[in-house]
C-alpha positions as YAML, in Angstrom:
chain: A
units: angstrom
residues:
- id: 1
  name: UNK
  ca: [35.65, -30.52, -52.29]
- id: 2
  name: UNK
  ca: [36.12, -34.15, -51.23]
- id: 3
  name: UNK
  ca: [33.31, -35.66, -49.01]
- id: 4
  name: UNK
  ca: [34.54, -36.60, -45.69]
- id: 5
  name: UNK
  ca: [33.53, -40.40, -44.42]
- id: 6
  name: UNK
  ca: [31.23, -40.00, -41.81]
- id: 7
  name: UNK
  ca: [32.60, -43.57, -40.08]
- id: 8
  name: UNK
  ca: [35.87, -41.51, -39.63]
- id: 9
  name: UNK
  ca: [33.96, -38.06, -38.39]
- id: 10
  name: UNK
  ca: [34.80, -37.81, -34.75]
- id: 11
  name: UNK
  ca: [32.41, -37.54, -31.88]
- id: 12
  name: UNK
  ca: [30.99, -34.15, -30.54]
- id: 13
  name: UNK
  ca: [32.73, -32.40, -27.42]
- id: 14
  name: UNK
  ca: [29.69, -33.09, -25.38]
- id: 15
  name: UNK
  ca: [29.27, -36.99, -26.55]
- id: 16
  name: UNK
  ca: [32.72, -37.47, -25.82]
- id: 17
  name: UNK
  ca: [33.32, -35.75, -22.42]
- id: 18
  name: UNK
  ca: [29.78, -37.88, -21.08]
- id: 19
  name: UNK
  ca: [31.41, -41.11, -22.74]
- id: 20
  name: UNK
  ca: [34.55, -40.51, -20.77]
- id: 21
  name: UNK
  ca: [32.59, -39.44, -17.74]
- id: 22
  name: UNK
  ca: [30.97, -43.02, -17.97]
- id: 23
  name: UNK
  ca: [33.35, -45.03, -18.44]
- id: 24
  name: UNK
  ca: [35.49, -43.08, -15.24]
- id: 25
  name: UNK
  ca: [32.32, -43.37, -12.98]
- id: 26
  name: UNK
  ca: [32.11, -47.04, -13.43]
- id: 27
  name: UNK
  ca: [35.96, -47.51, -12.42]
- id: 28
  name: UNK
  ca: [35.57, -45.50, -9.75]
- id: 29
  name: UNK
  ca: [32.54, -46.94, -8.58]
- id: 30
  name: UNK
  ca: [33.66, -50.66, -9.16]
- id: 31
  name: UNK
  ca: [37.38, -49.28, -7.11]
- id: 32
  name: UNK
  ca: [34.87, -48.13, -3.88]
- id: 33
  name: UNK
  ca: [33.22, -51.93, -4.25]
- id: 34
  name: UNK
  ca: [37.03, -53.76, -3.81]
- id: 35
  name: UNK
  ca: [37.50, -51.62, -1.01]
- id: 36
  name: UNK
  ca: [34.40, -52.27, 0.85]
- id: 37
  name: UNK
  ca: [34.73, -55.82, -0.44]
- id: 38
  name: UNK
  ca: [38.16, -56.30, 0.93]
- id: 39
  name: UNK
  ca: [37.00, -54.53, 4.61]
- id: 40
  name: UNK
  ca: [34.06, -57.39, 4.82]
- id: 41
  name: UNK
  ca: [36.48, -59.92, 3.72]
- id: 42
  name: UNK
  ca: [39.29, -58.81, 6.13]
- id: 43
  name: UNK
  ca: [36.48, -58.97, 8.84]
- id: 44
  name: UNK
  ca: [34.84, -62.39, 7.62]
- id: 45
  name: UNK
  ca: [38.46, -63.92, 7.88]
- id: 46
  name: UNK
  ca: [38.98, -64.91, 4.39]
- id: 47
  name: UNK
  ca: [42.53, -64.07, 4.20]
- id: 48
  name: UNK
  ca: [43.69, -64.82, 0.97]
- id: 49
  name: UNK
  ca: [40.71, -62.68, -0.79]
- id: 50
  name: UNK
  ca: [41.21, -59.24, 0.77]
- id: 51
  name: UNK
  ca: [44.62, -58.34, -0.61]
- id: 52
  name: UNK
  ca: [43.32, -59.32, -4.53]
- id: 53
  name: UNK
  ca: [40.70, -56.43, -3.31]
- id: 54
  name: UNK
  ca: [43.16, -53.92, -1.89]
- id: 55
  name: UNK
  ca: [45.31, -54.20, -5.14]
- id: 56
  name: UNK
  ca: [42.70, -53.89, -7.49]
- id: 57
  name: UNK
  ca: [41.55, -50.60, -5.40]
- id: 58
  name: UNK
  ca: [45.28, -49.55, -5.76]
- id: 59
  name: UNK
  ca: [45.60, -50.04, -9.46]
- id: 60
  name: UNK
  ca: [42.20, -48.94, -10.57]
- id: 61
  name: UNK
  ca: [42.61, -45.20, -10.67]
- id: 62
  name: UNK
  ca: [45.23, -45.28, -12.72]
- id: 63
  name: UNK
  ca: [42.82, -47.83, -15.72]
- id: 64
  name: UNK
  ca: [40.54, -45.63, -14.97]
- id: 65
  name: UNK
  ca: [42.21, -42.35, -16.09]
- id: 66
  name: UNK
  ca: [44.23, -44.10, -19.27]
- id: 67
  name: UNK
  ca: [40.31, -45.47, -19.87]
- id: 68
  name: UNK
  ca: [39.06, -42.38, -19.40]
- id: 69
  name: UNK
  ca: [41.59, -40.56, -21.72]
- id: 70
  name: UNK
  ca: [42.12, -43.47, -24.46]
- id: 71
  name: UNK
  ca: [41.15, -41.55, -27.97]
- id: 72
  name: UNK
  ca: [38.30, -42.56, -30.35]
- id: 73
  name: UNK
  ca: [39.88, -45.68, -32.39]
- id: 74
  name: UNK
  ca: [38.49, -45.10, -35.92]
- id: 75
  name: UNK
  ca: [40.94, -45.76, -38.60]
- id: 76
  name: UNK
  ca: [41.43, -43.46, -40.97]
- id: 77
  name: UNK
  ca: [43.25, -46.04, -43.00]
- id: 78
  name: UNK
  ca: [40.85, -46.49, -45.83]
- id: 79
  name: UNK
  ca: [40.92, -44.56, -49.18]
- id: 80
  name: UNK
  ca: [37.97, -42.35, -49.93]
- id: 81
  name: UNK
  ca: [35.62, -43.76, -52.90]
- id: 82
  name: UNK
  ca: [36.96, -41.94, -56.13]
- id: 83
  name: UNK
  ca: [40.91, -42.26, -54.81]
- id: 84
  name: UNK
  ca: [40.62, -39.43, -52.59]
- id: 85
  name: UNK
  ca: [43.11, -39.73, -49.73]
- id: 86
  name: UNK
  ca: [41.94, -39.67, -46.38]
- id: 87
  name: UNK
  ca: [45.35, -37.86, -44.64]
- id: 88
  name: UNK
  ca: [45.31, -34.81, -47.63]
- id: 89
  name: UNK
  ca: [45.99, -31.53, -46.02]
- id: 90
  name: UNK
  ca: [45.98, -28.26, -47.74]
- id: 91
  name: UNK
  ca: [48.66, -26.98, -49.39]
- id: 92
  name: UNK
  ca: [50.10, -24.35, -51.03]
- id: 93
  name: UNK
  ca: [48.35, -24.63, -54.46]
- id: 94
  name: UNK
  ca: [50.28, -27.53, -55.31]
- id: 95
  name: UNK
  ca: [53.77, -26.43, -53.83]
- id: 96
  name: UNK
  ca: [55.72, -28.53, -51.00]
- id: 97
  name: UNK
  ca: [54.65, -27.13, -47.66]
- id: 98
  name: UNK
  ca: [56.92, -24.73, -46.09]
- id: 99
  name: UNK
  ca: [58.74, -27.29, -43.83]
- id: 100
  name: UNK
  ca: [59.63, -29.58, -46.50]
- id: 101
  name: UNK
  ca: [61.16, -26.81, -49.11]
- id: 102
  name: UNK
  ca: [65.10, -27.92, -49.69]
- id: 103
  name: UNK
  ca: [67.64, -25.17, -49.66]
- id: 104
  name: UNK
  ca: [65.88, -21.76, -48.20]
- id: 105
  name: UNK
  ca: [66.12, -22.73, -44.78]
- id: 106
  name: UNK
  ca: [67.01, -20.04, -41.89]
...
């Protein structure tokens, strides 16, 4: 049995849902800030500052769900020590898998 890299071993369920959580909270919370930022700017009369607000508010749900979503970025790249590869799958005890098999299709 190969050993598996522990820099490509993924996060657990748990870690990963309150890292997501996080990171949505903050958007969220930084969206309600441009909106309360453009109604005090609106109100102060600086004109040119509360539309920059009102857009951010407007595009920040959607960063904050593609942030929120975006997949753990470890590379799997690298070879194992001892030329072990890192994408091996199992096979068929040393047979082509069944999708790759020339001539016995249906």
């Amino acid at each position: 049995m190969d050993a598996i890299r522990i820099t490509t071993a993924g996060s657990s369920p748990q870690d990963d849902l309150a890292r997501r959580q996080k990171k949505y909270v903050i958007a969220m919370t930084i969206r309600t800030l441009c909106f309360i930022g453009a109604a005090i700017s609106g109100a102060a009369g600086i004109h040119w500052l509360w539309p920059i607000l009102i857009a951010g508010a407007i595009i920040l749900p959607y960063v904050a769900v593609v942030m929120a979503n975006a997949g753990d970025s470890r590379a799997t790249s690298l070879p194992l020590t001892g030329g072990g590869d890192a994408q091996r799958q199992l096979g068929q005890g040393g047979h082509e898998p069944q999708g790759e098999q020339g001539g016995h299709g249906a």
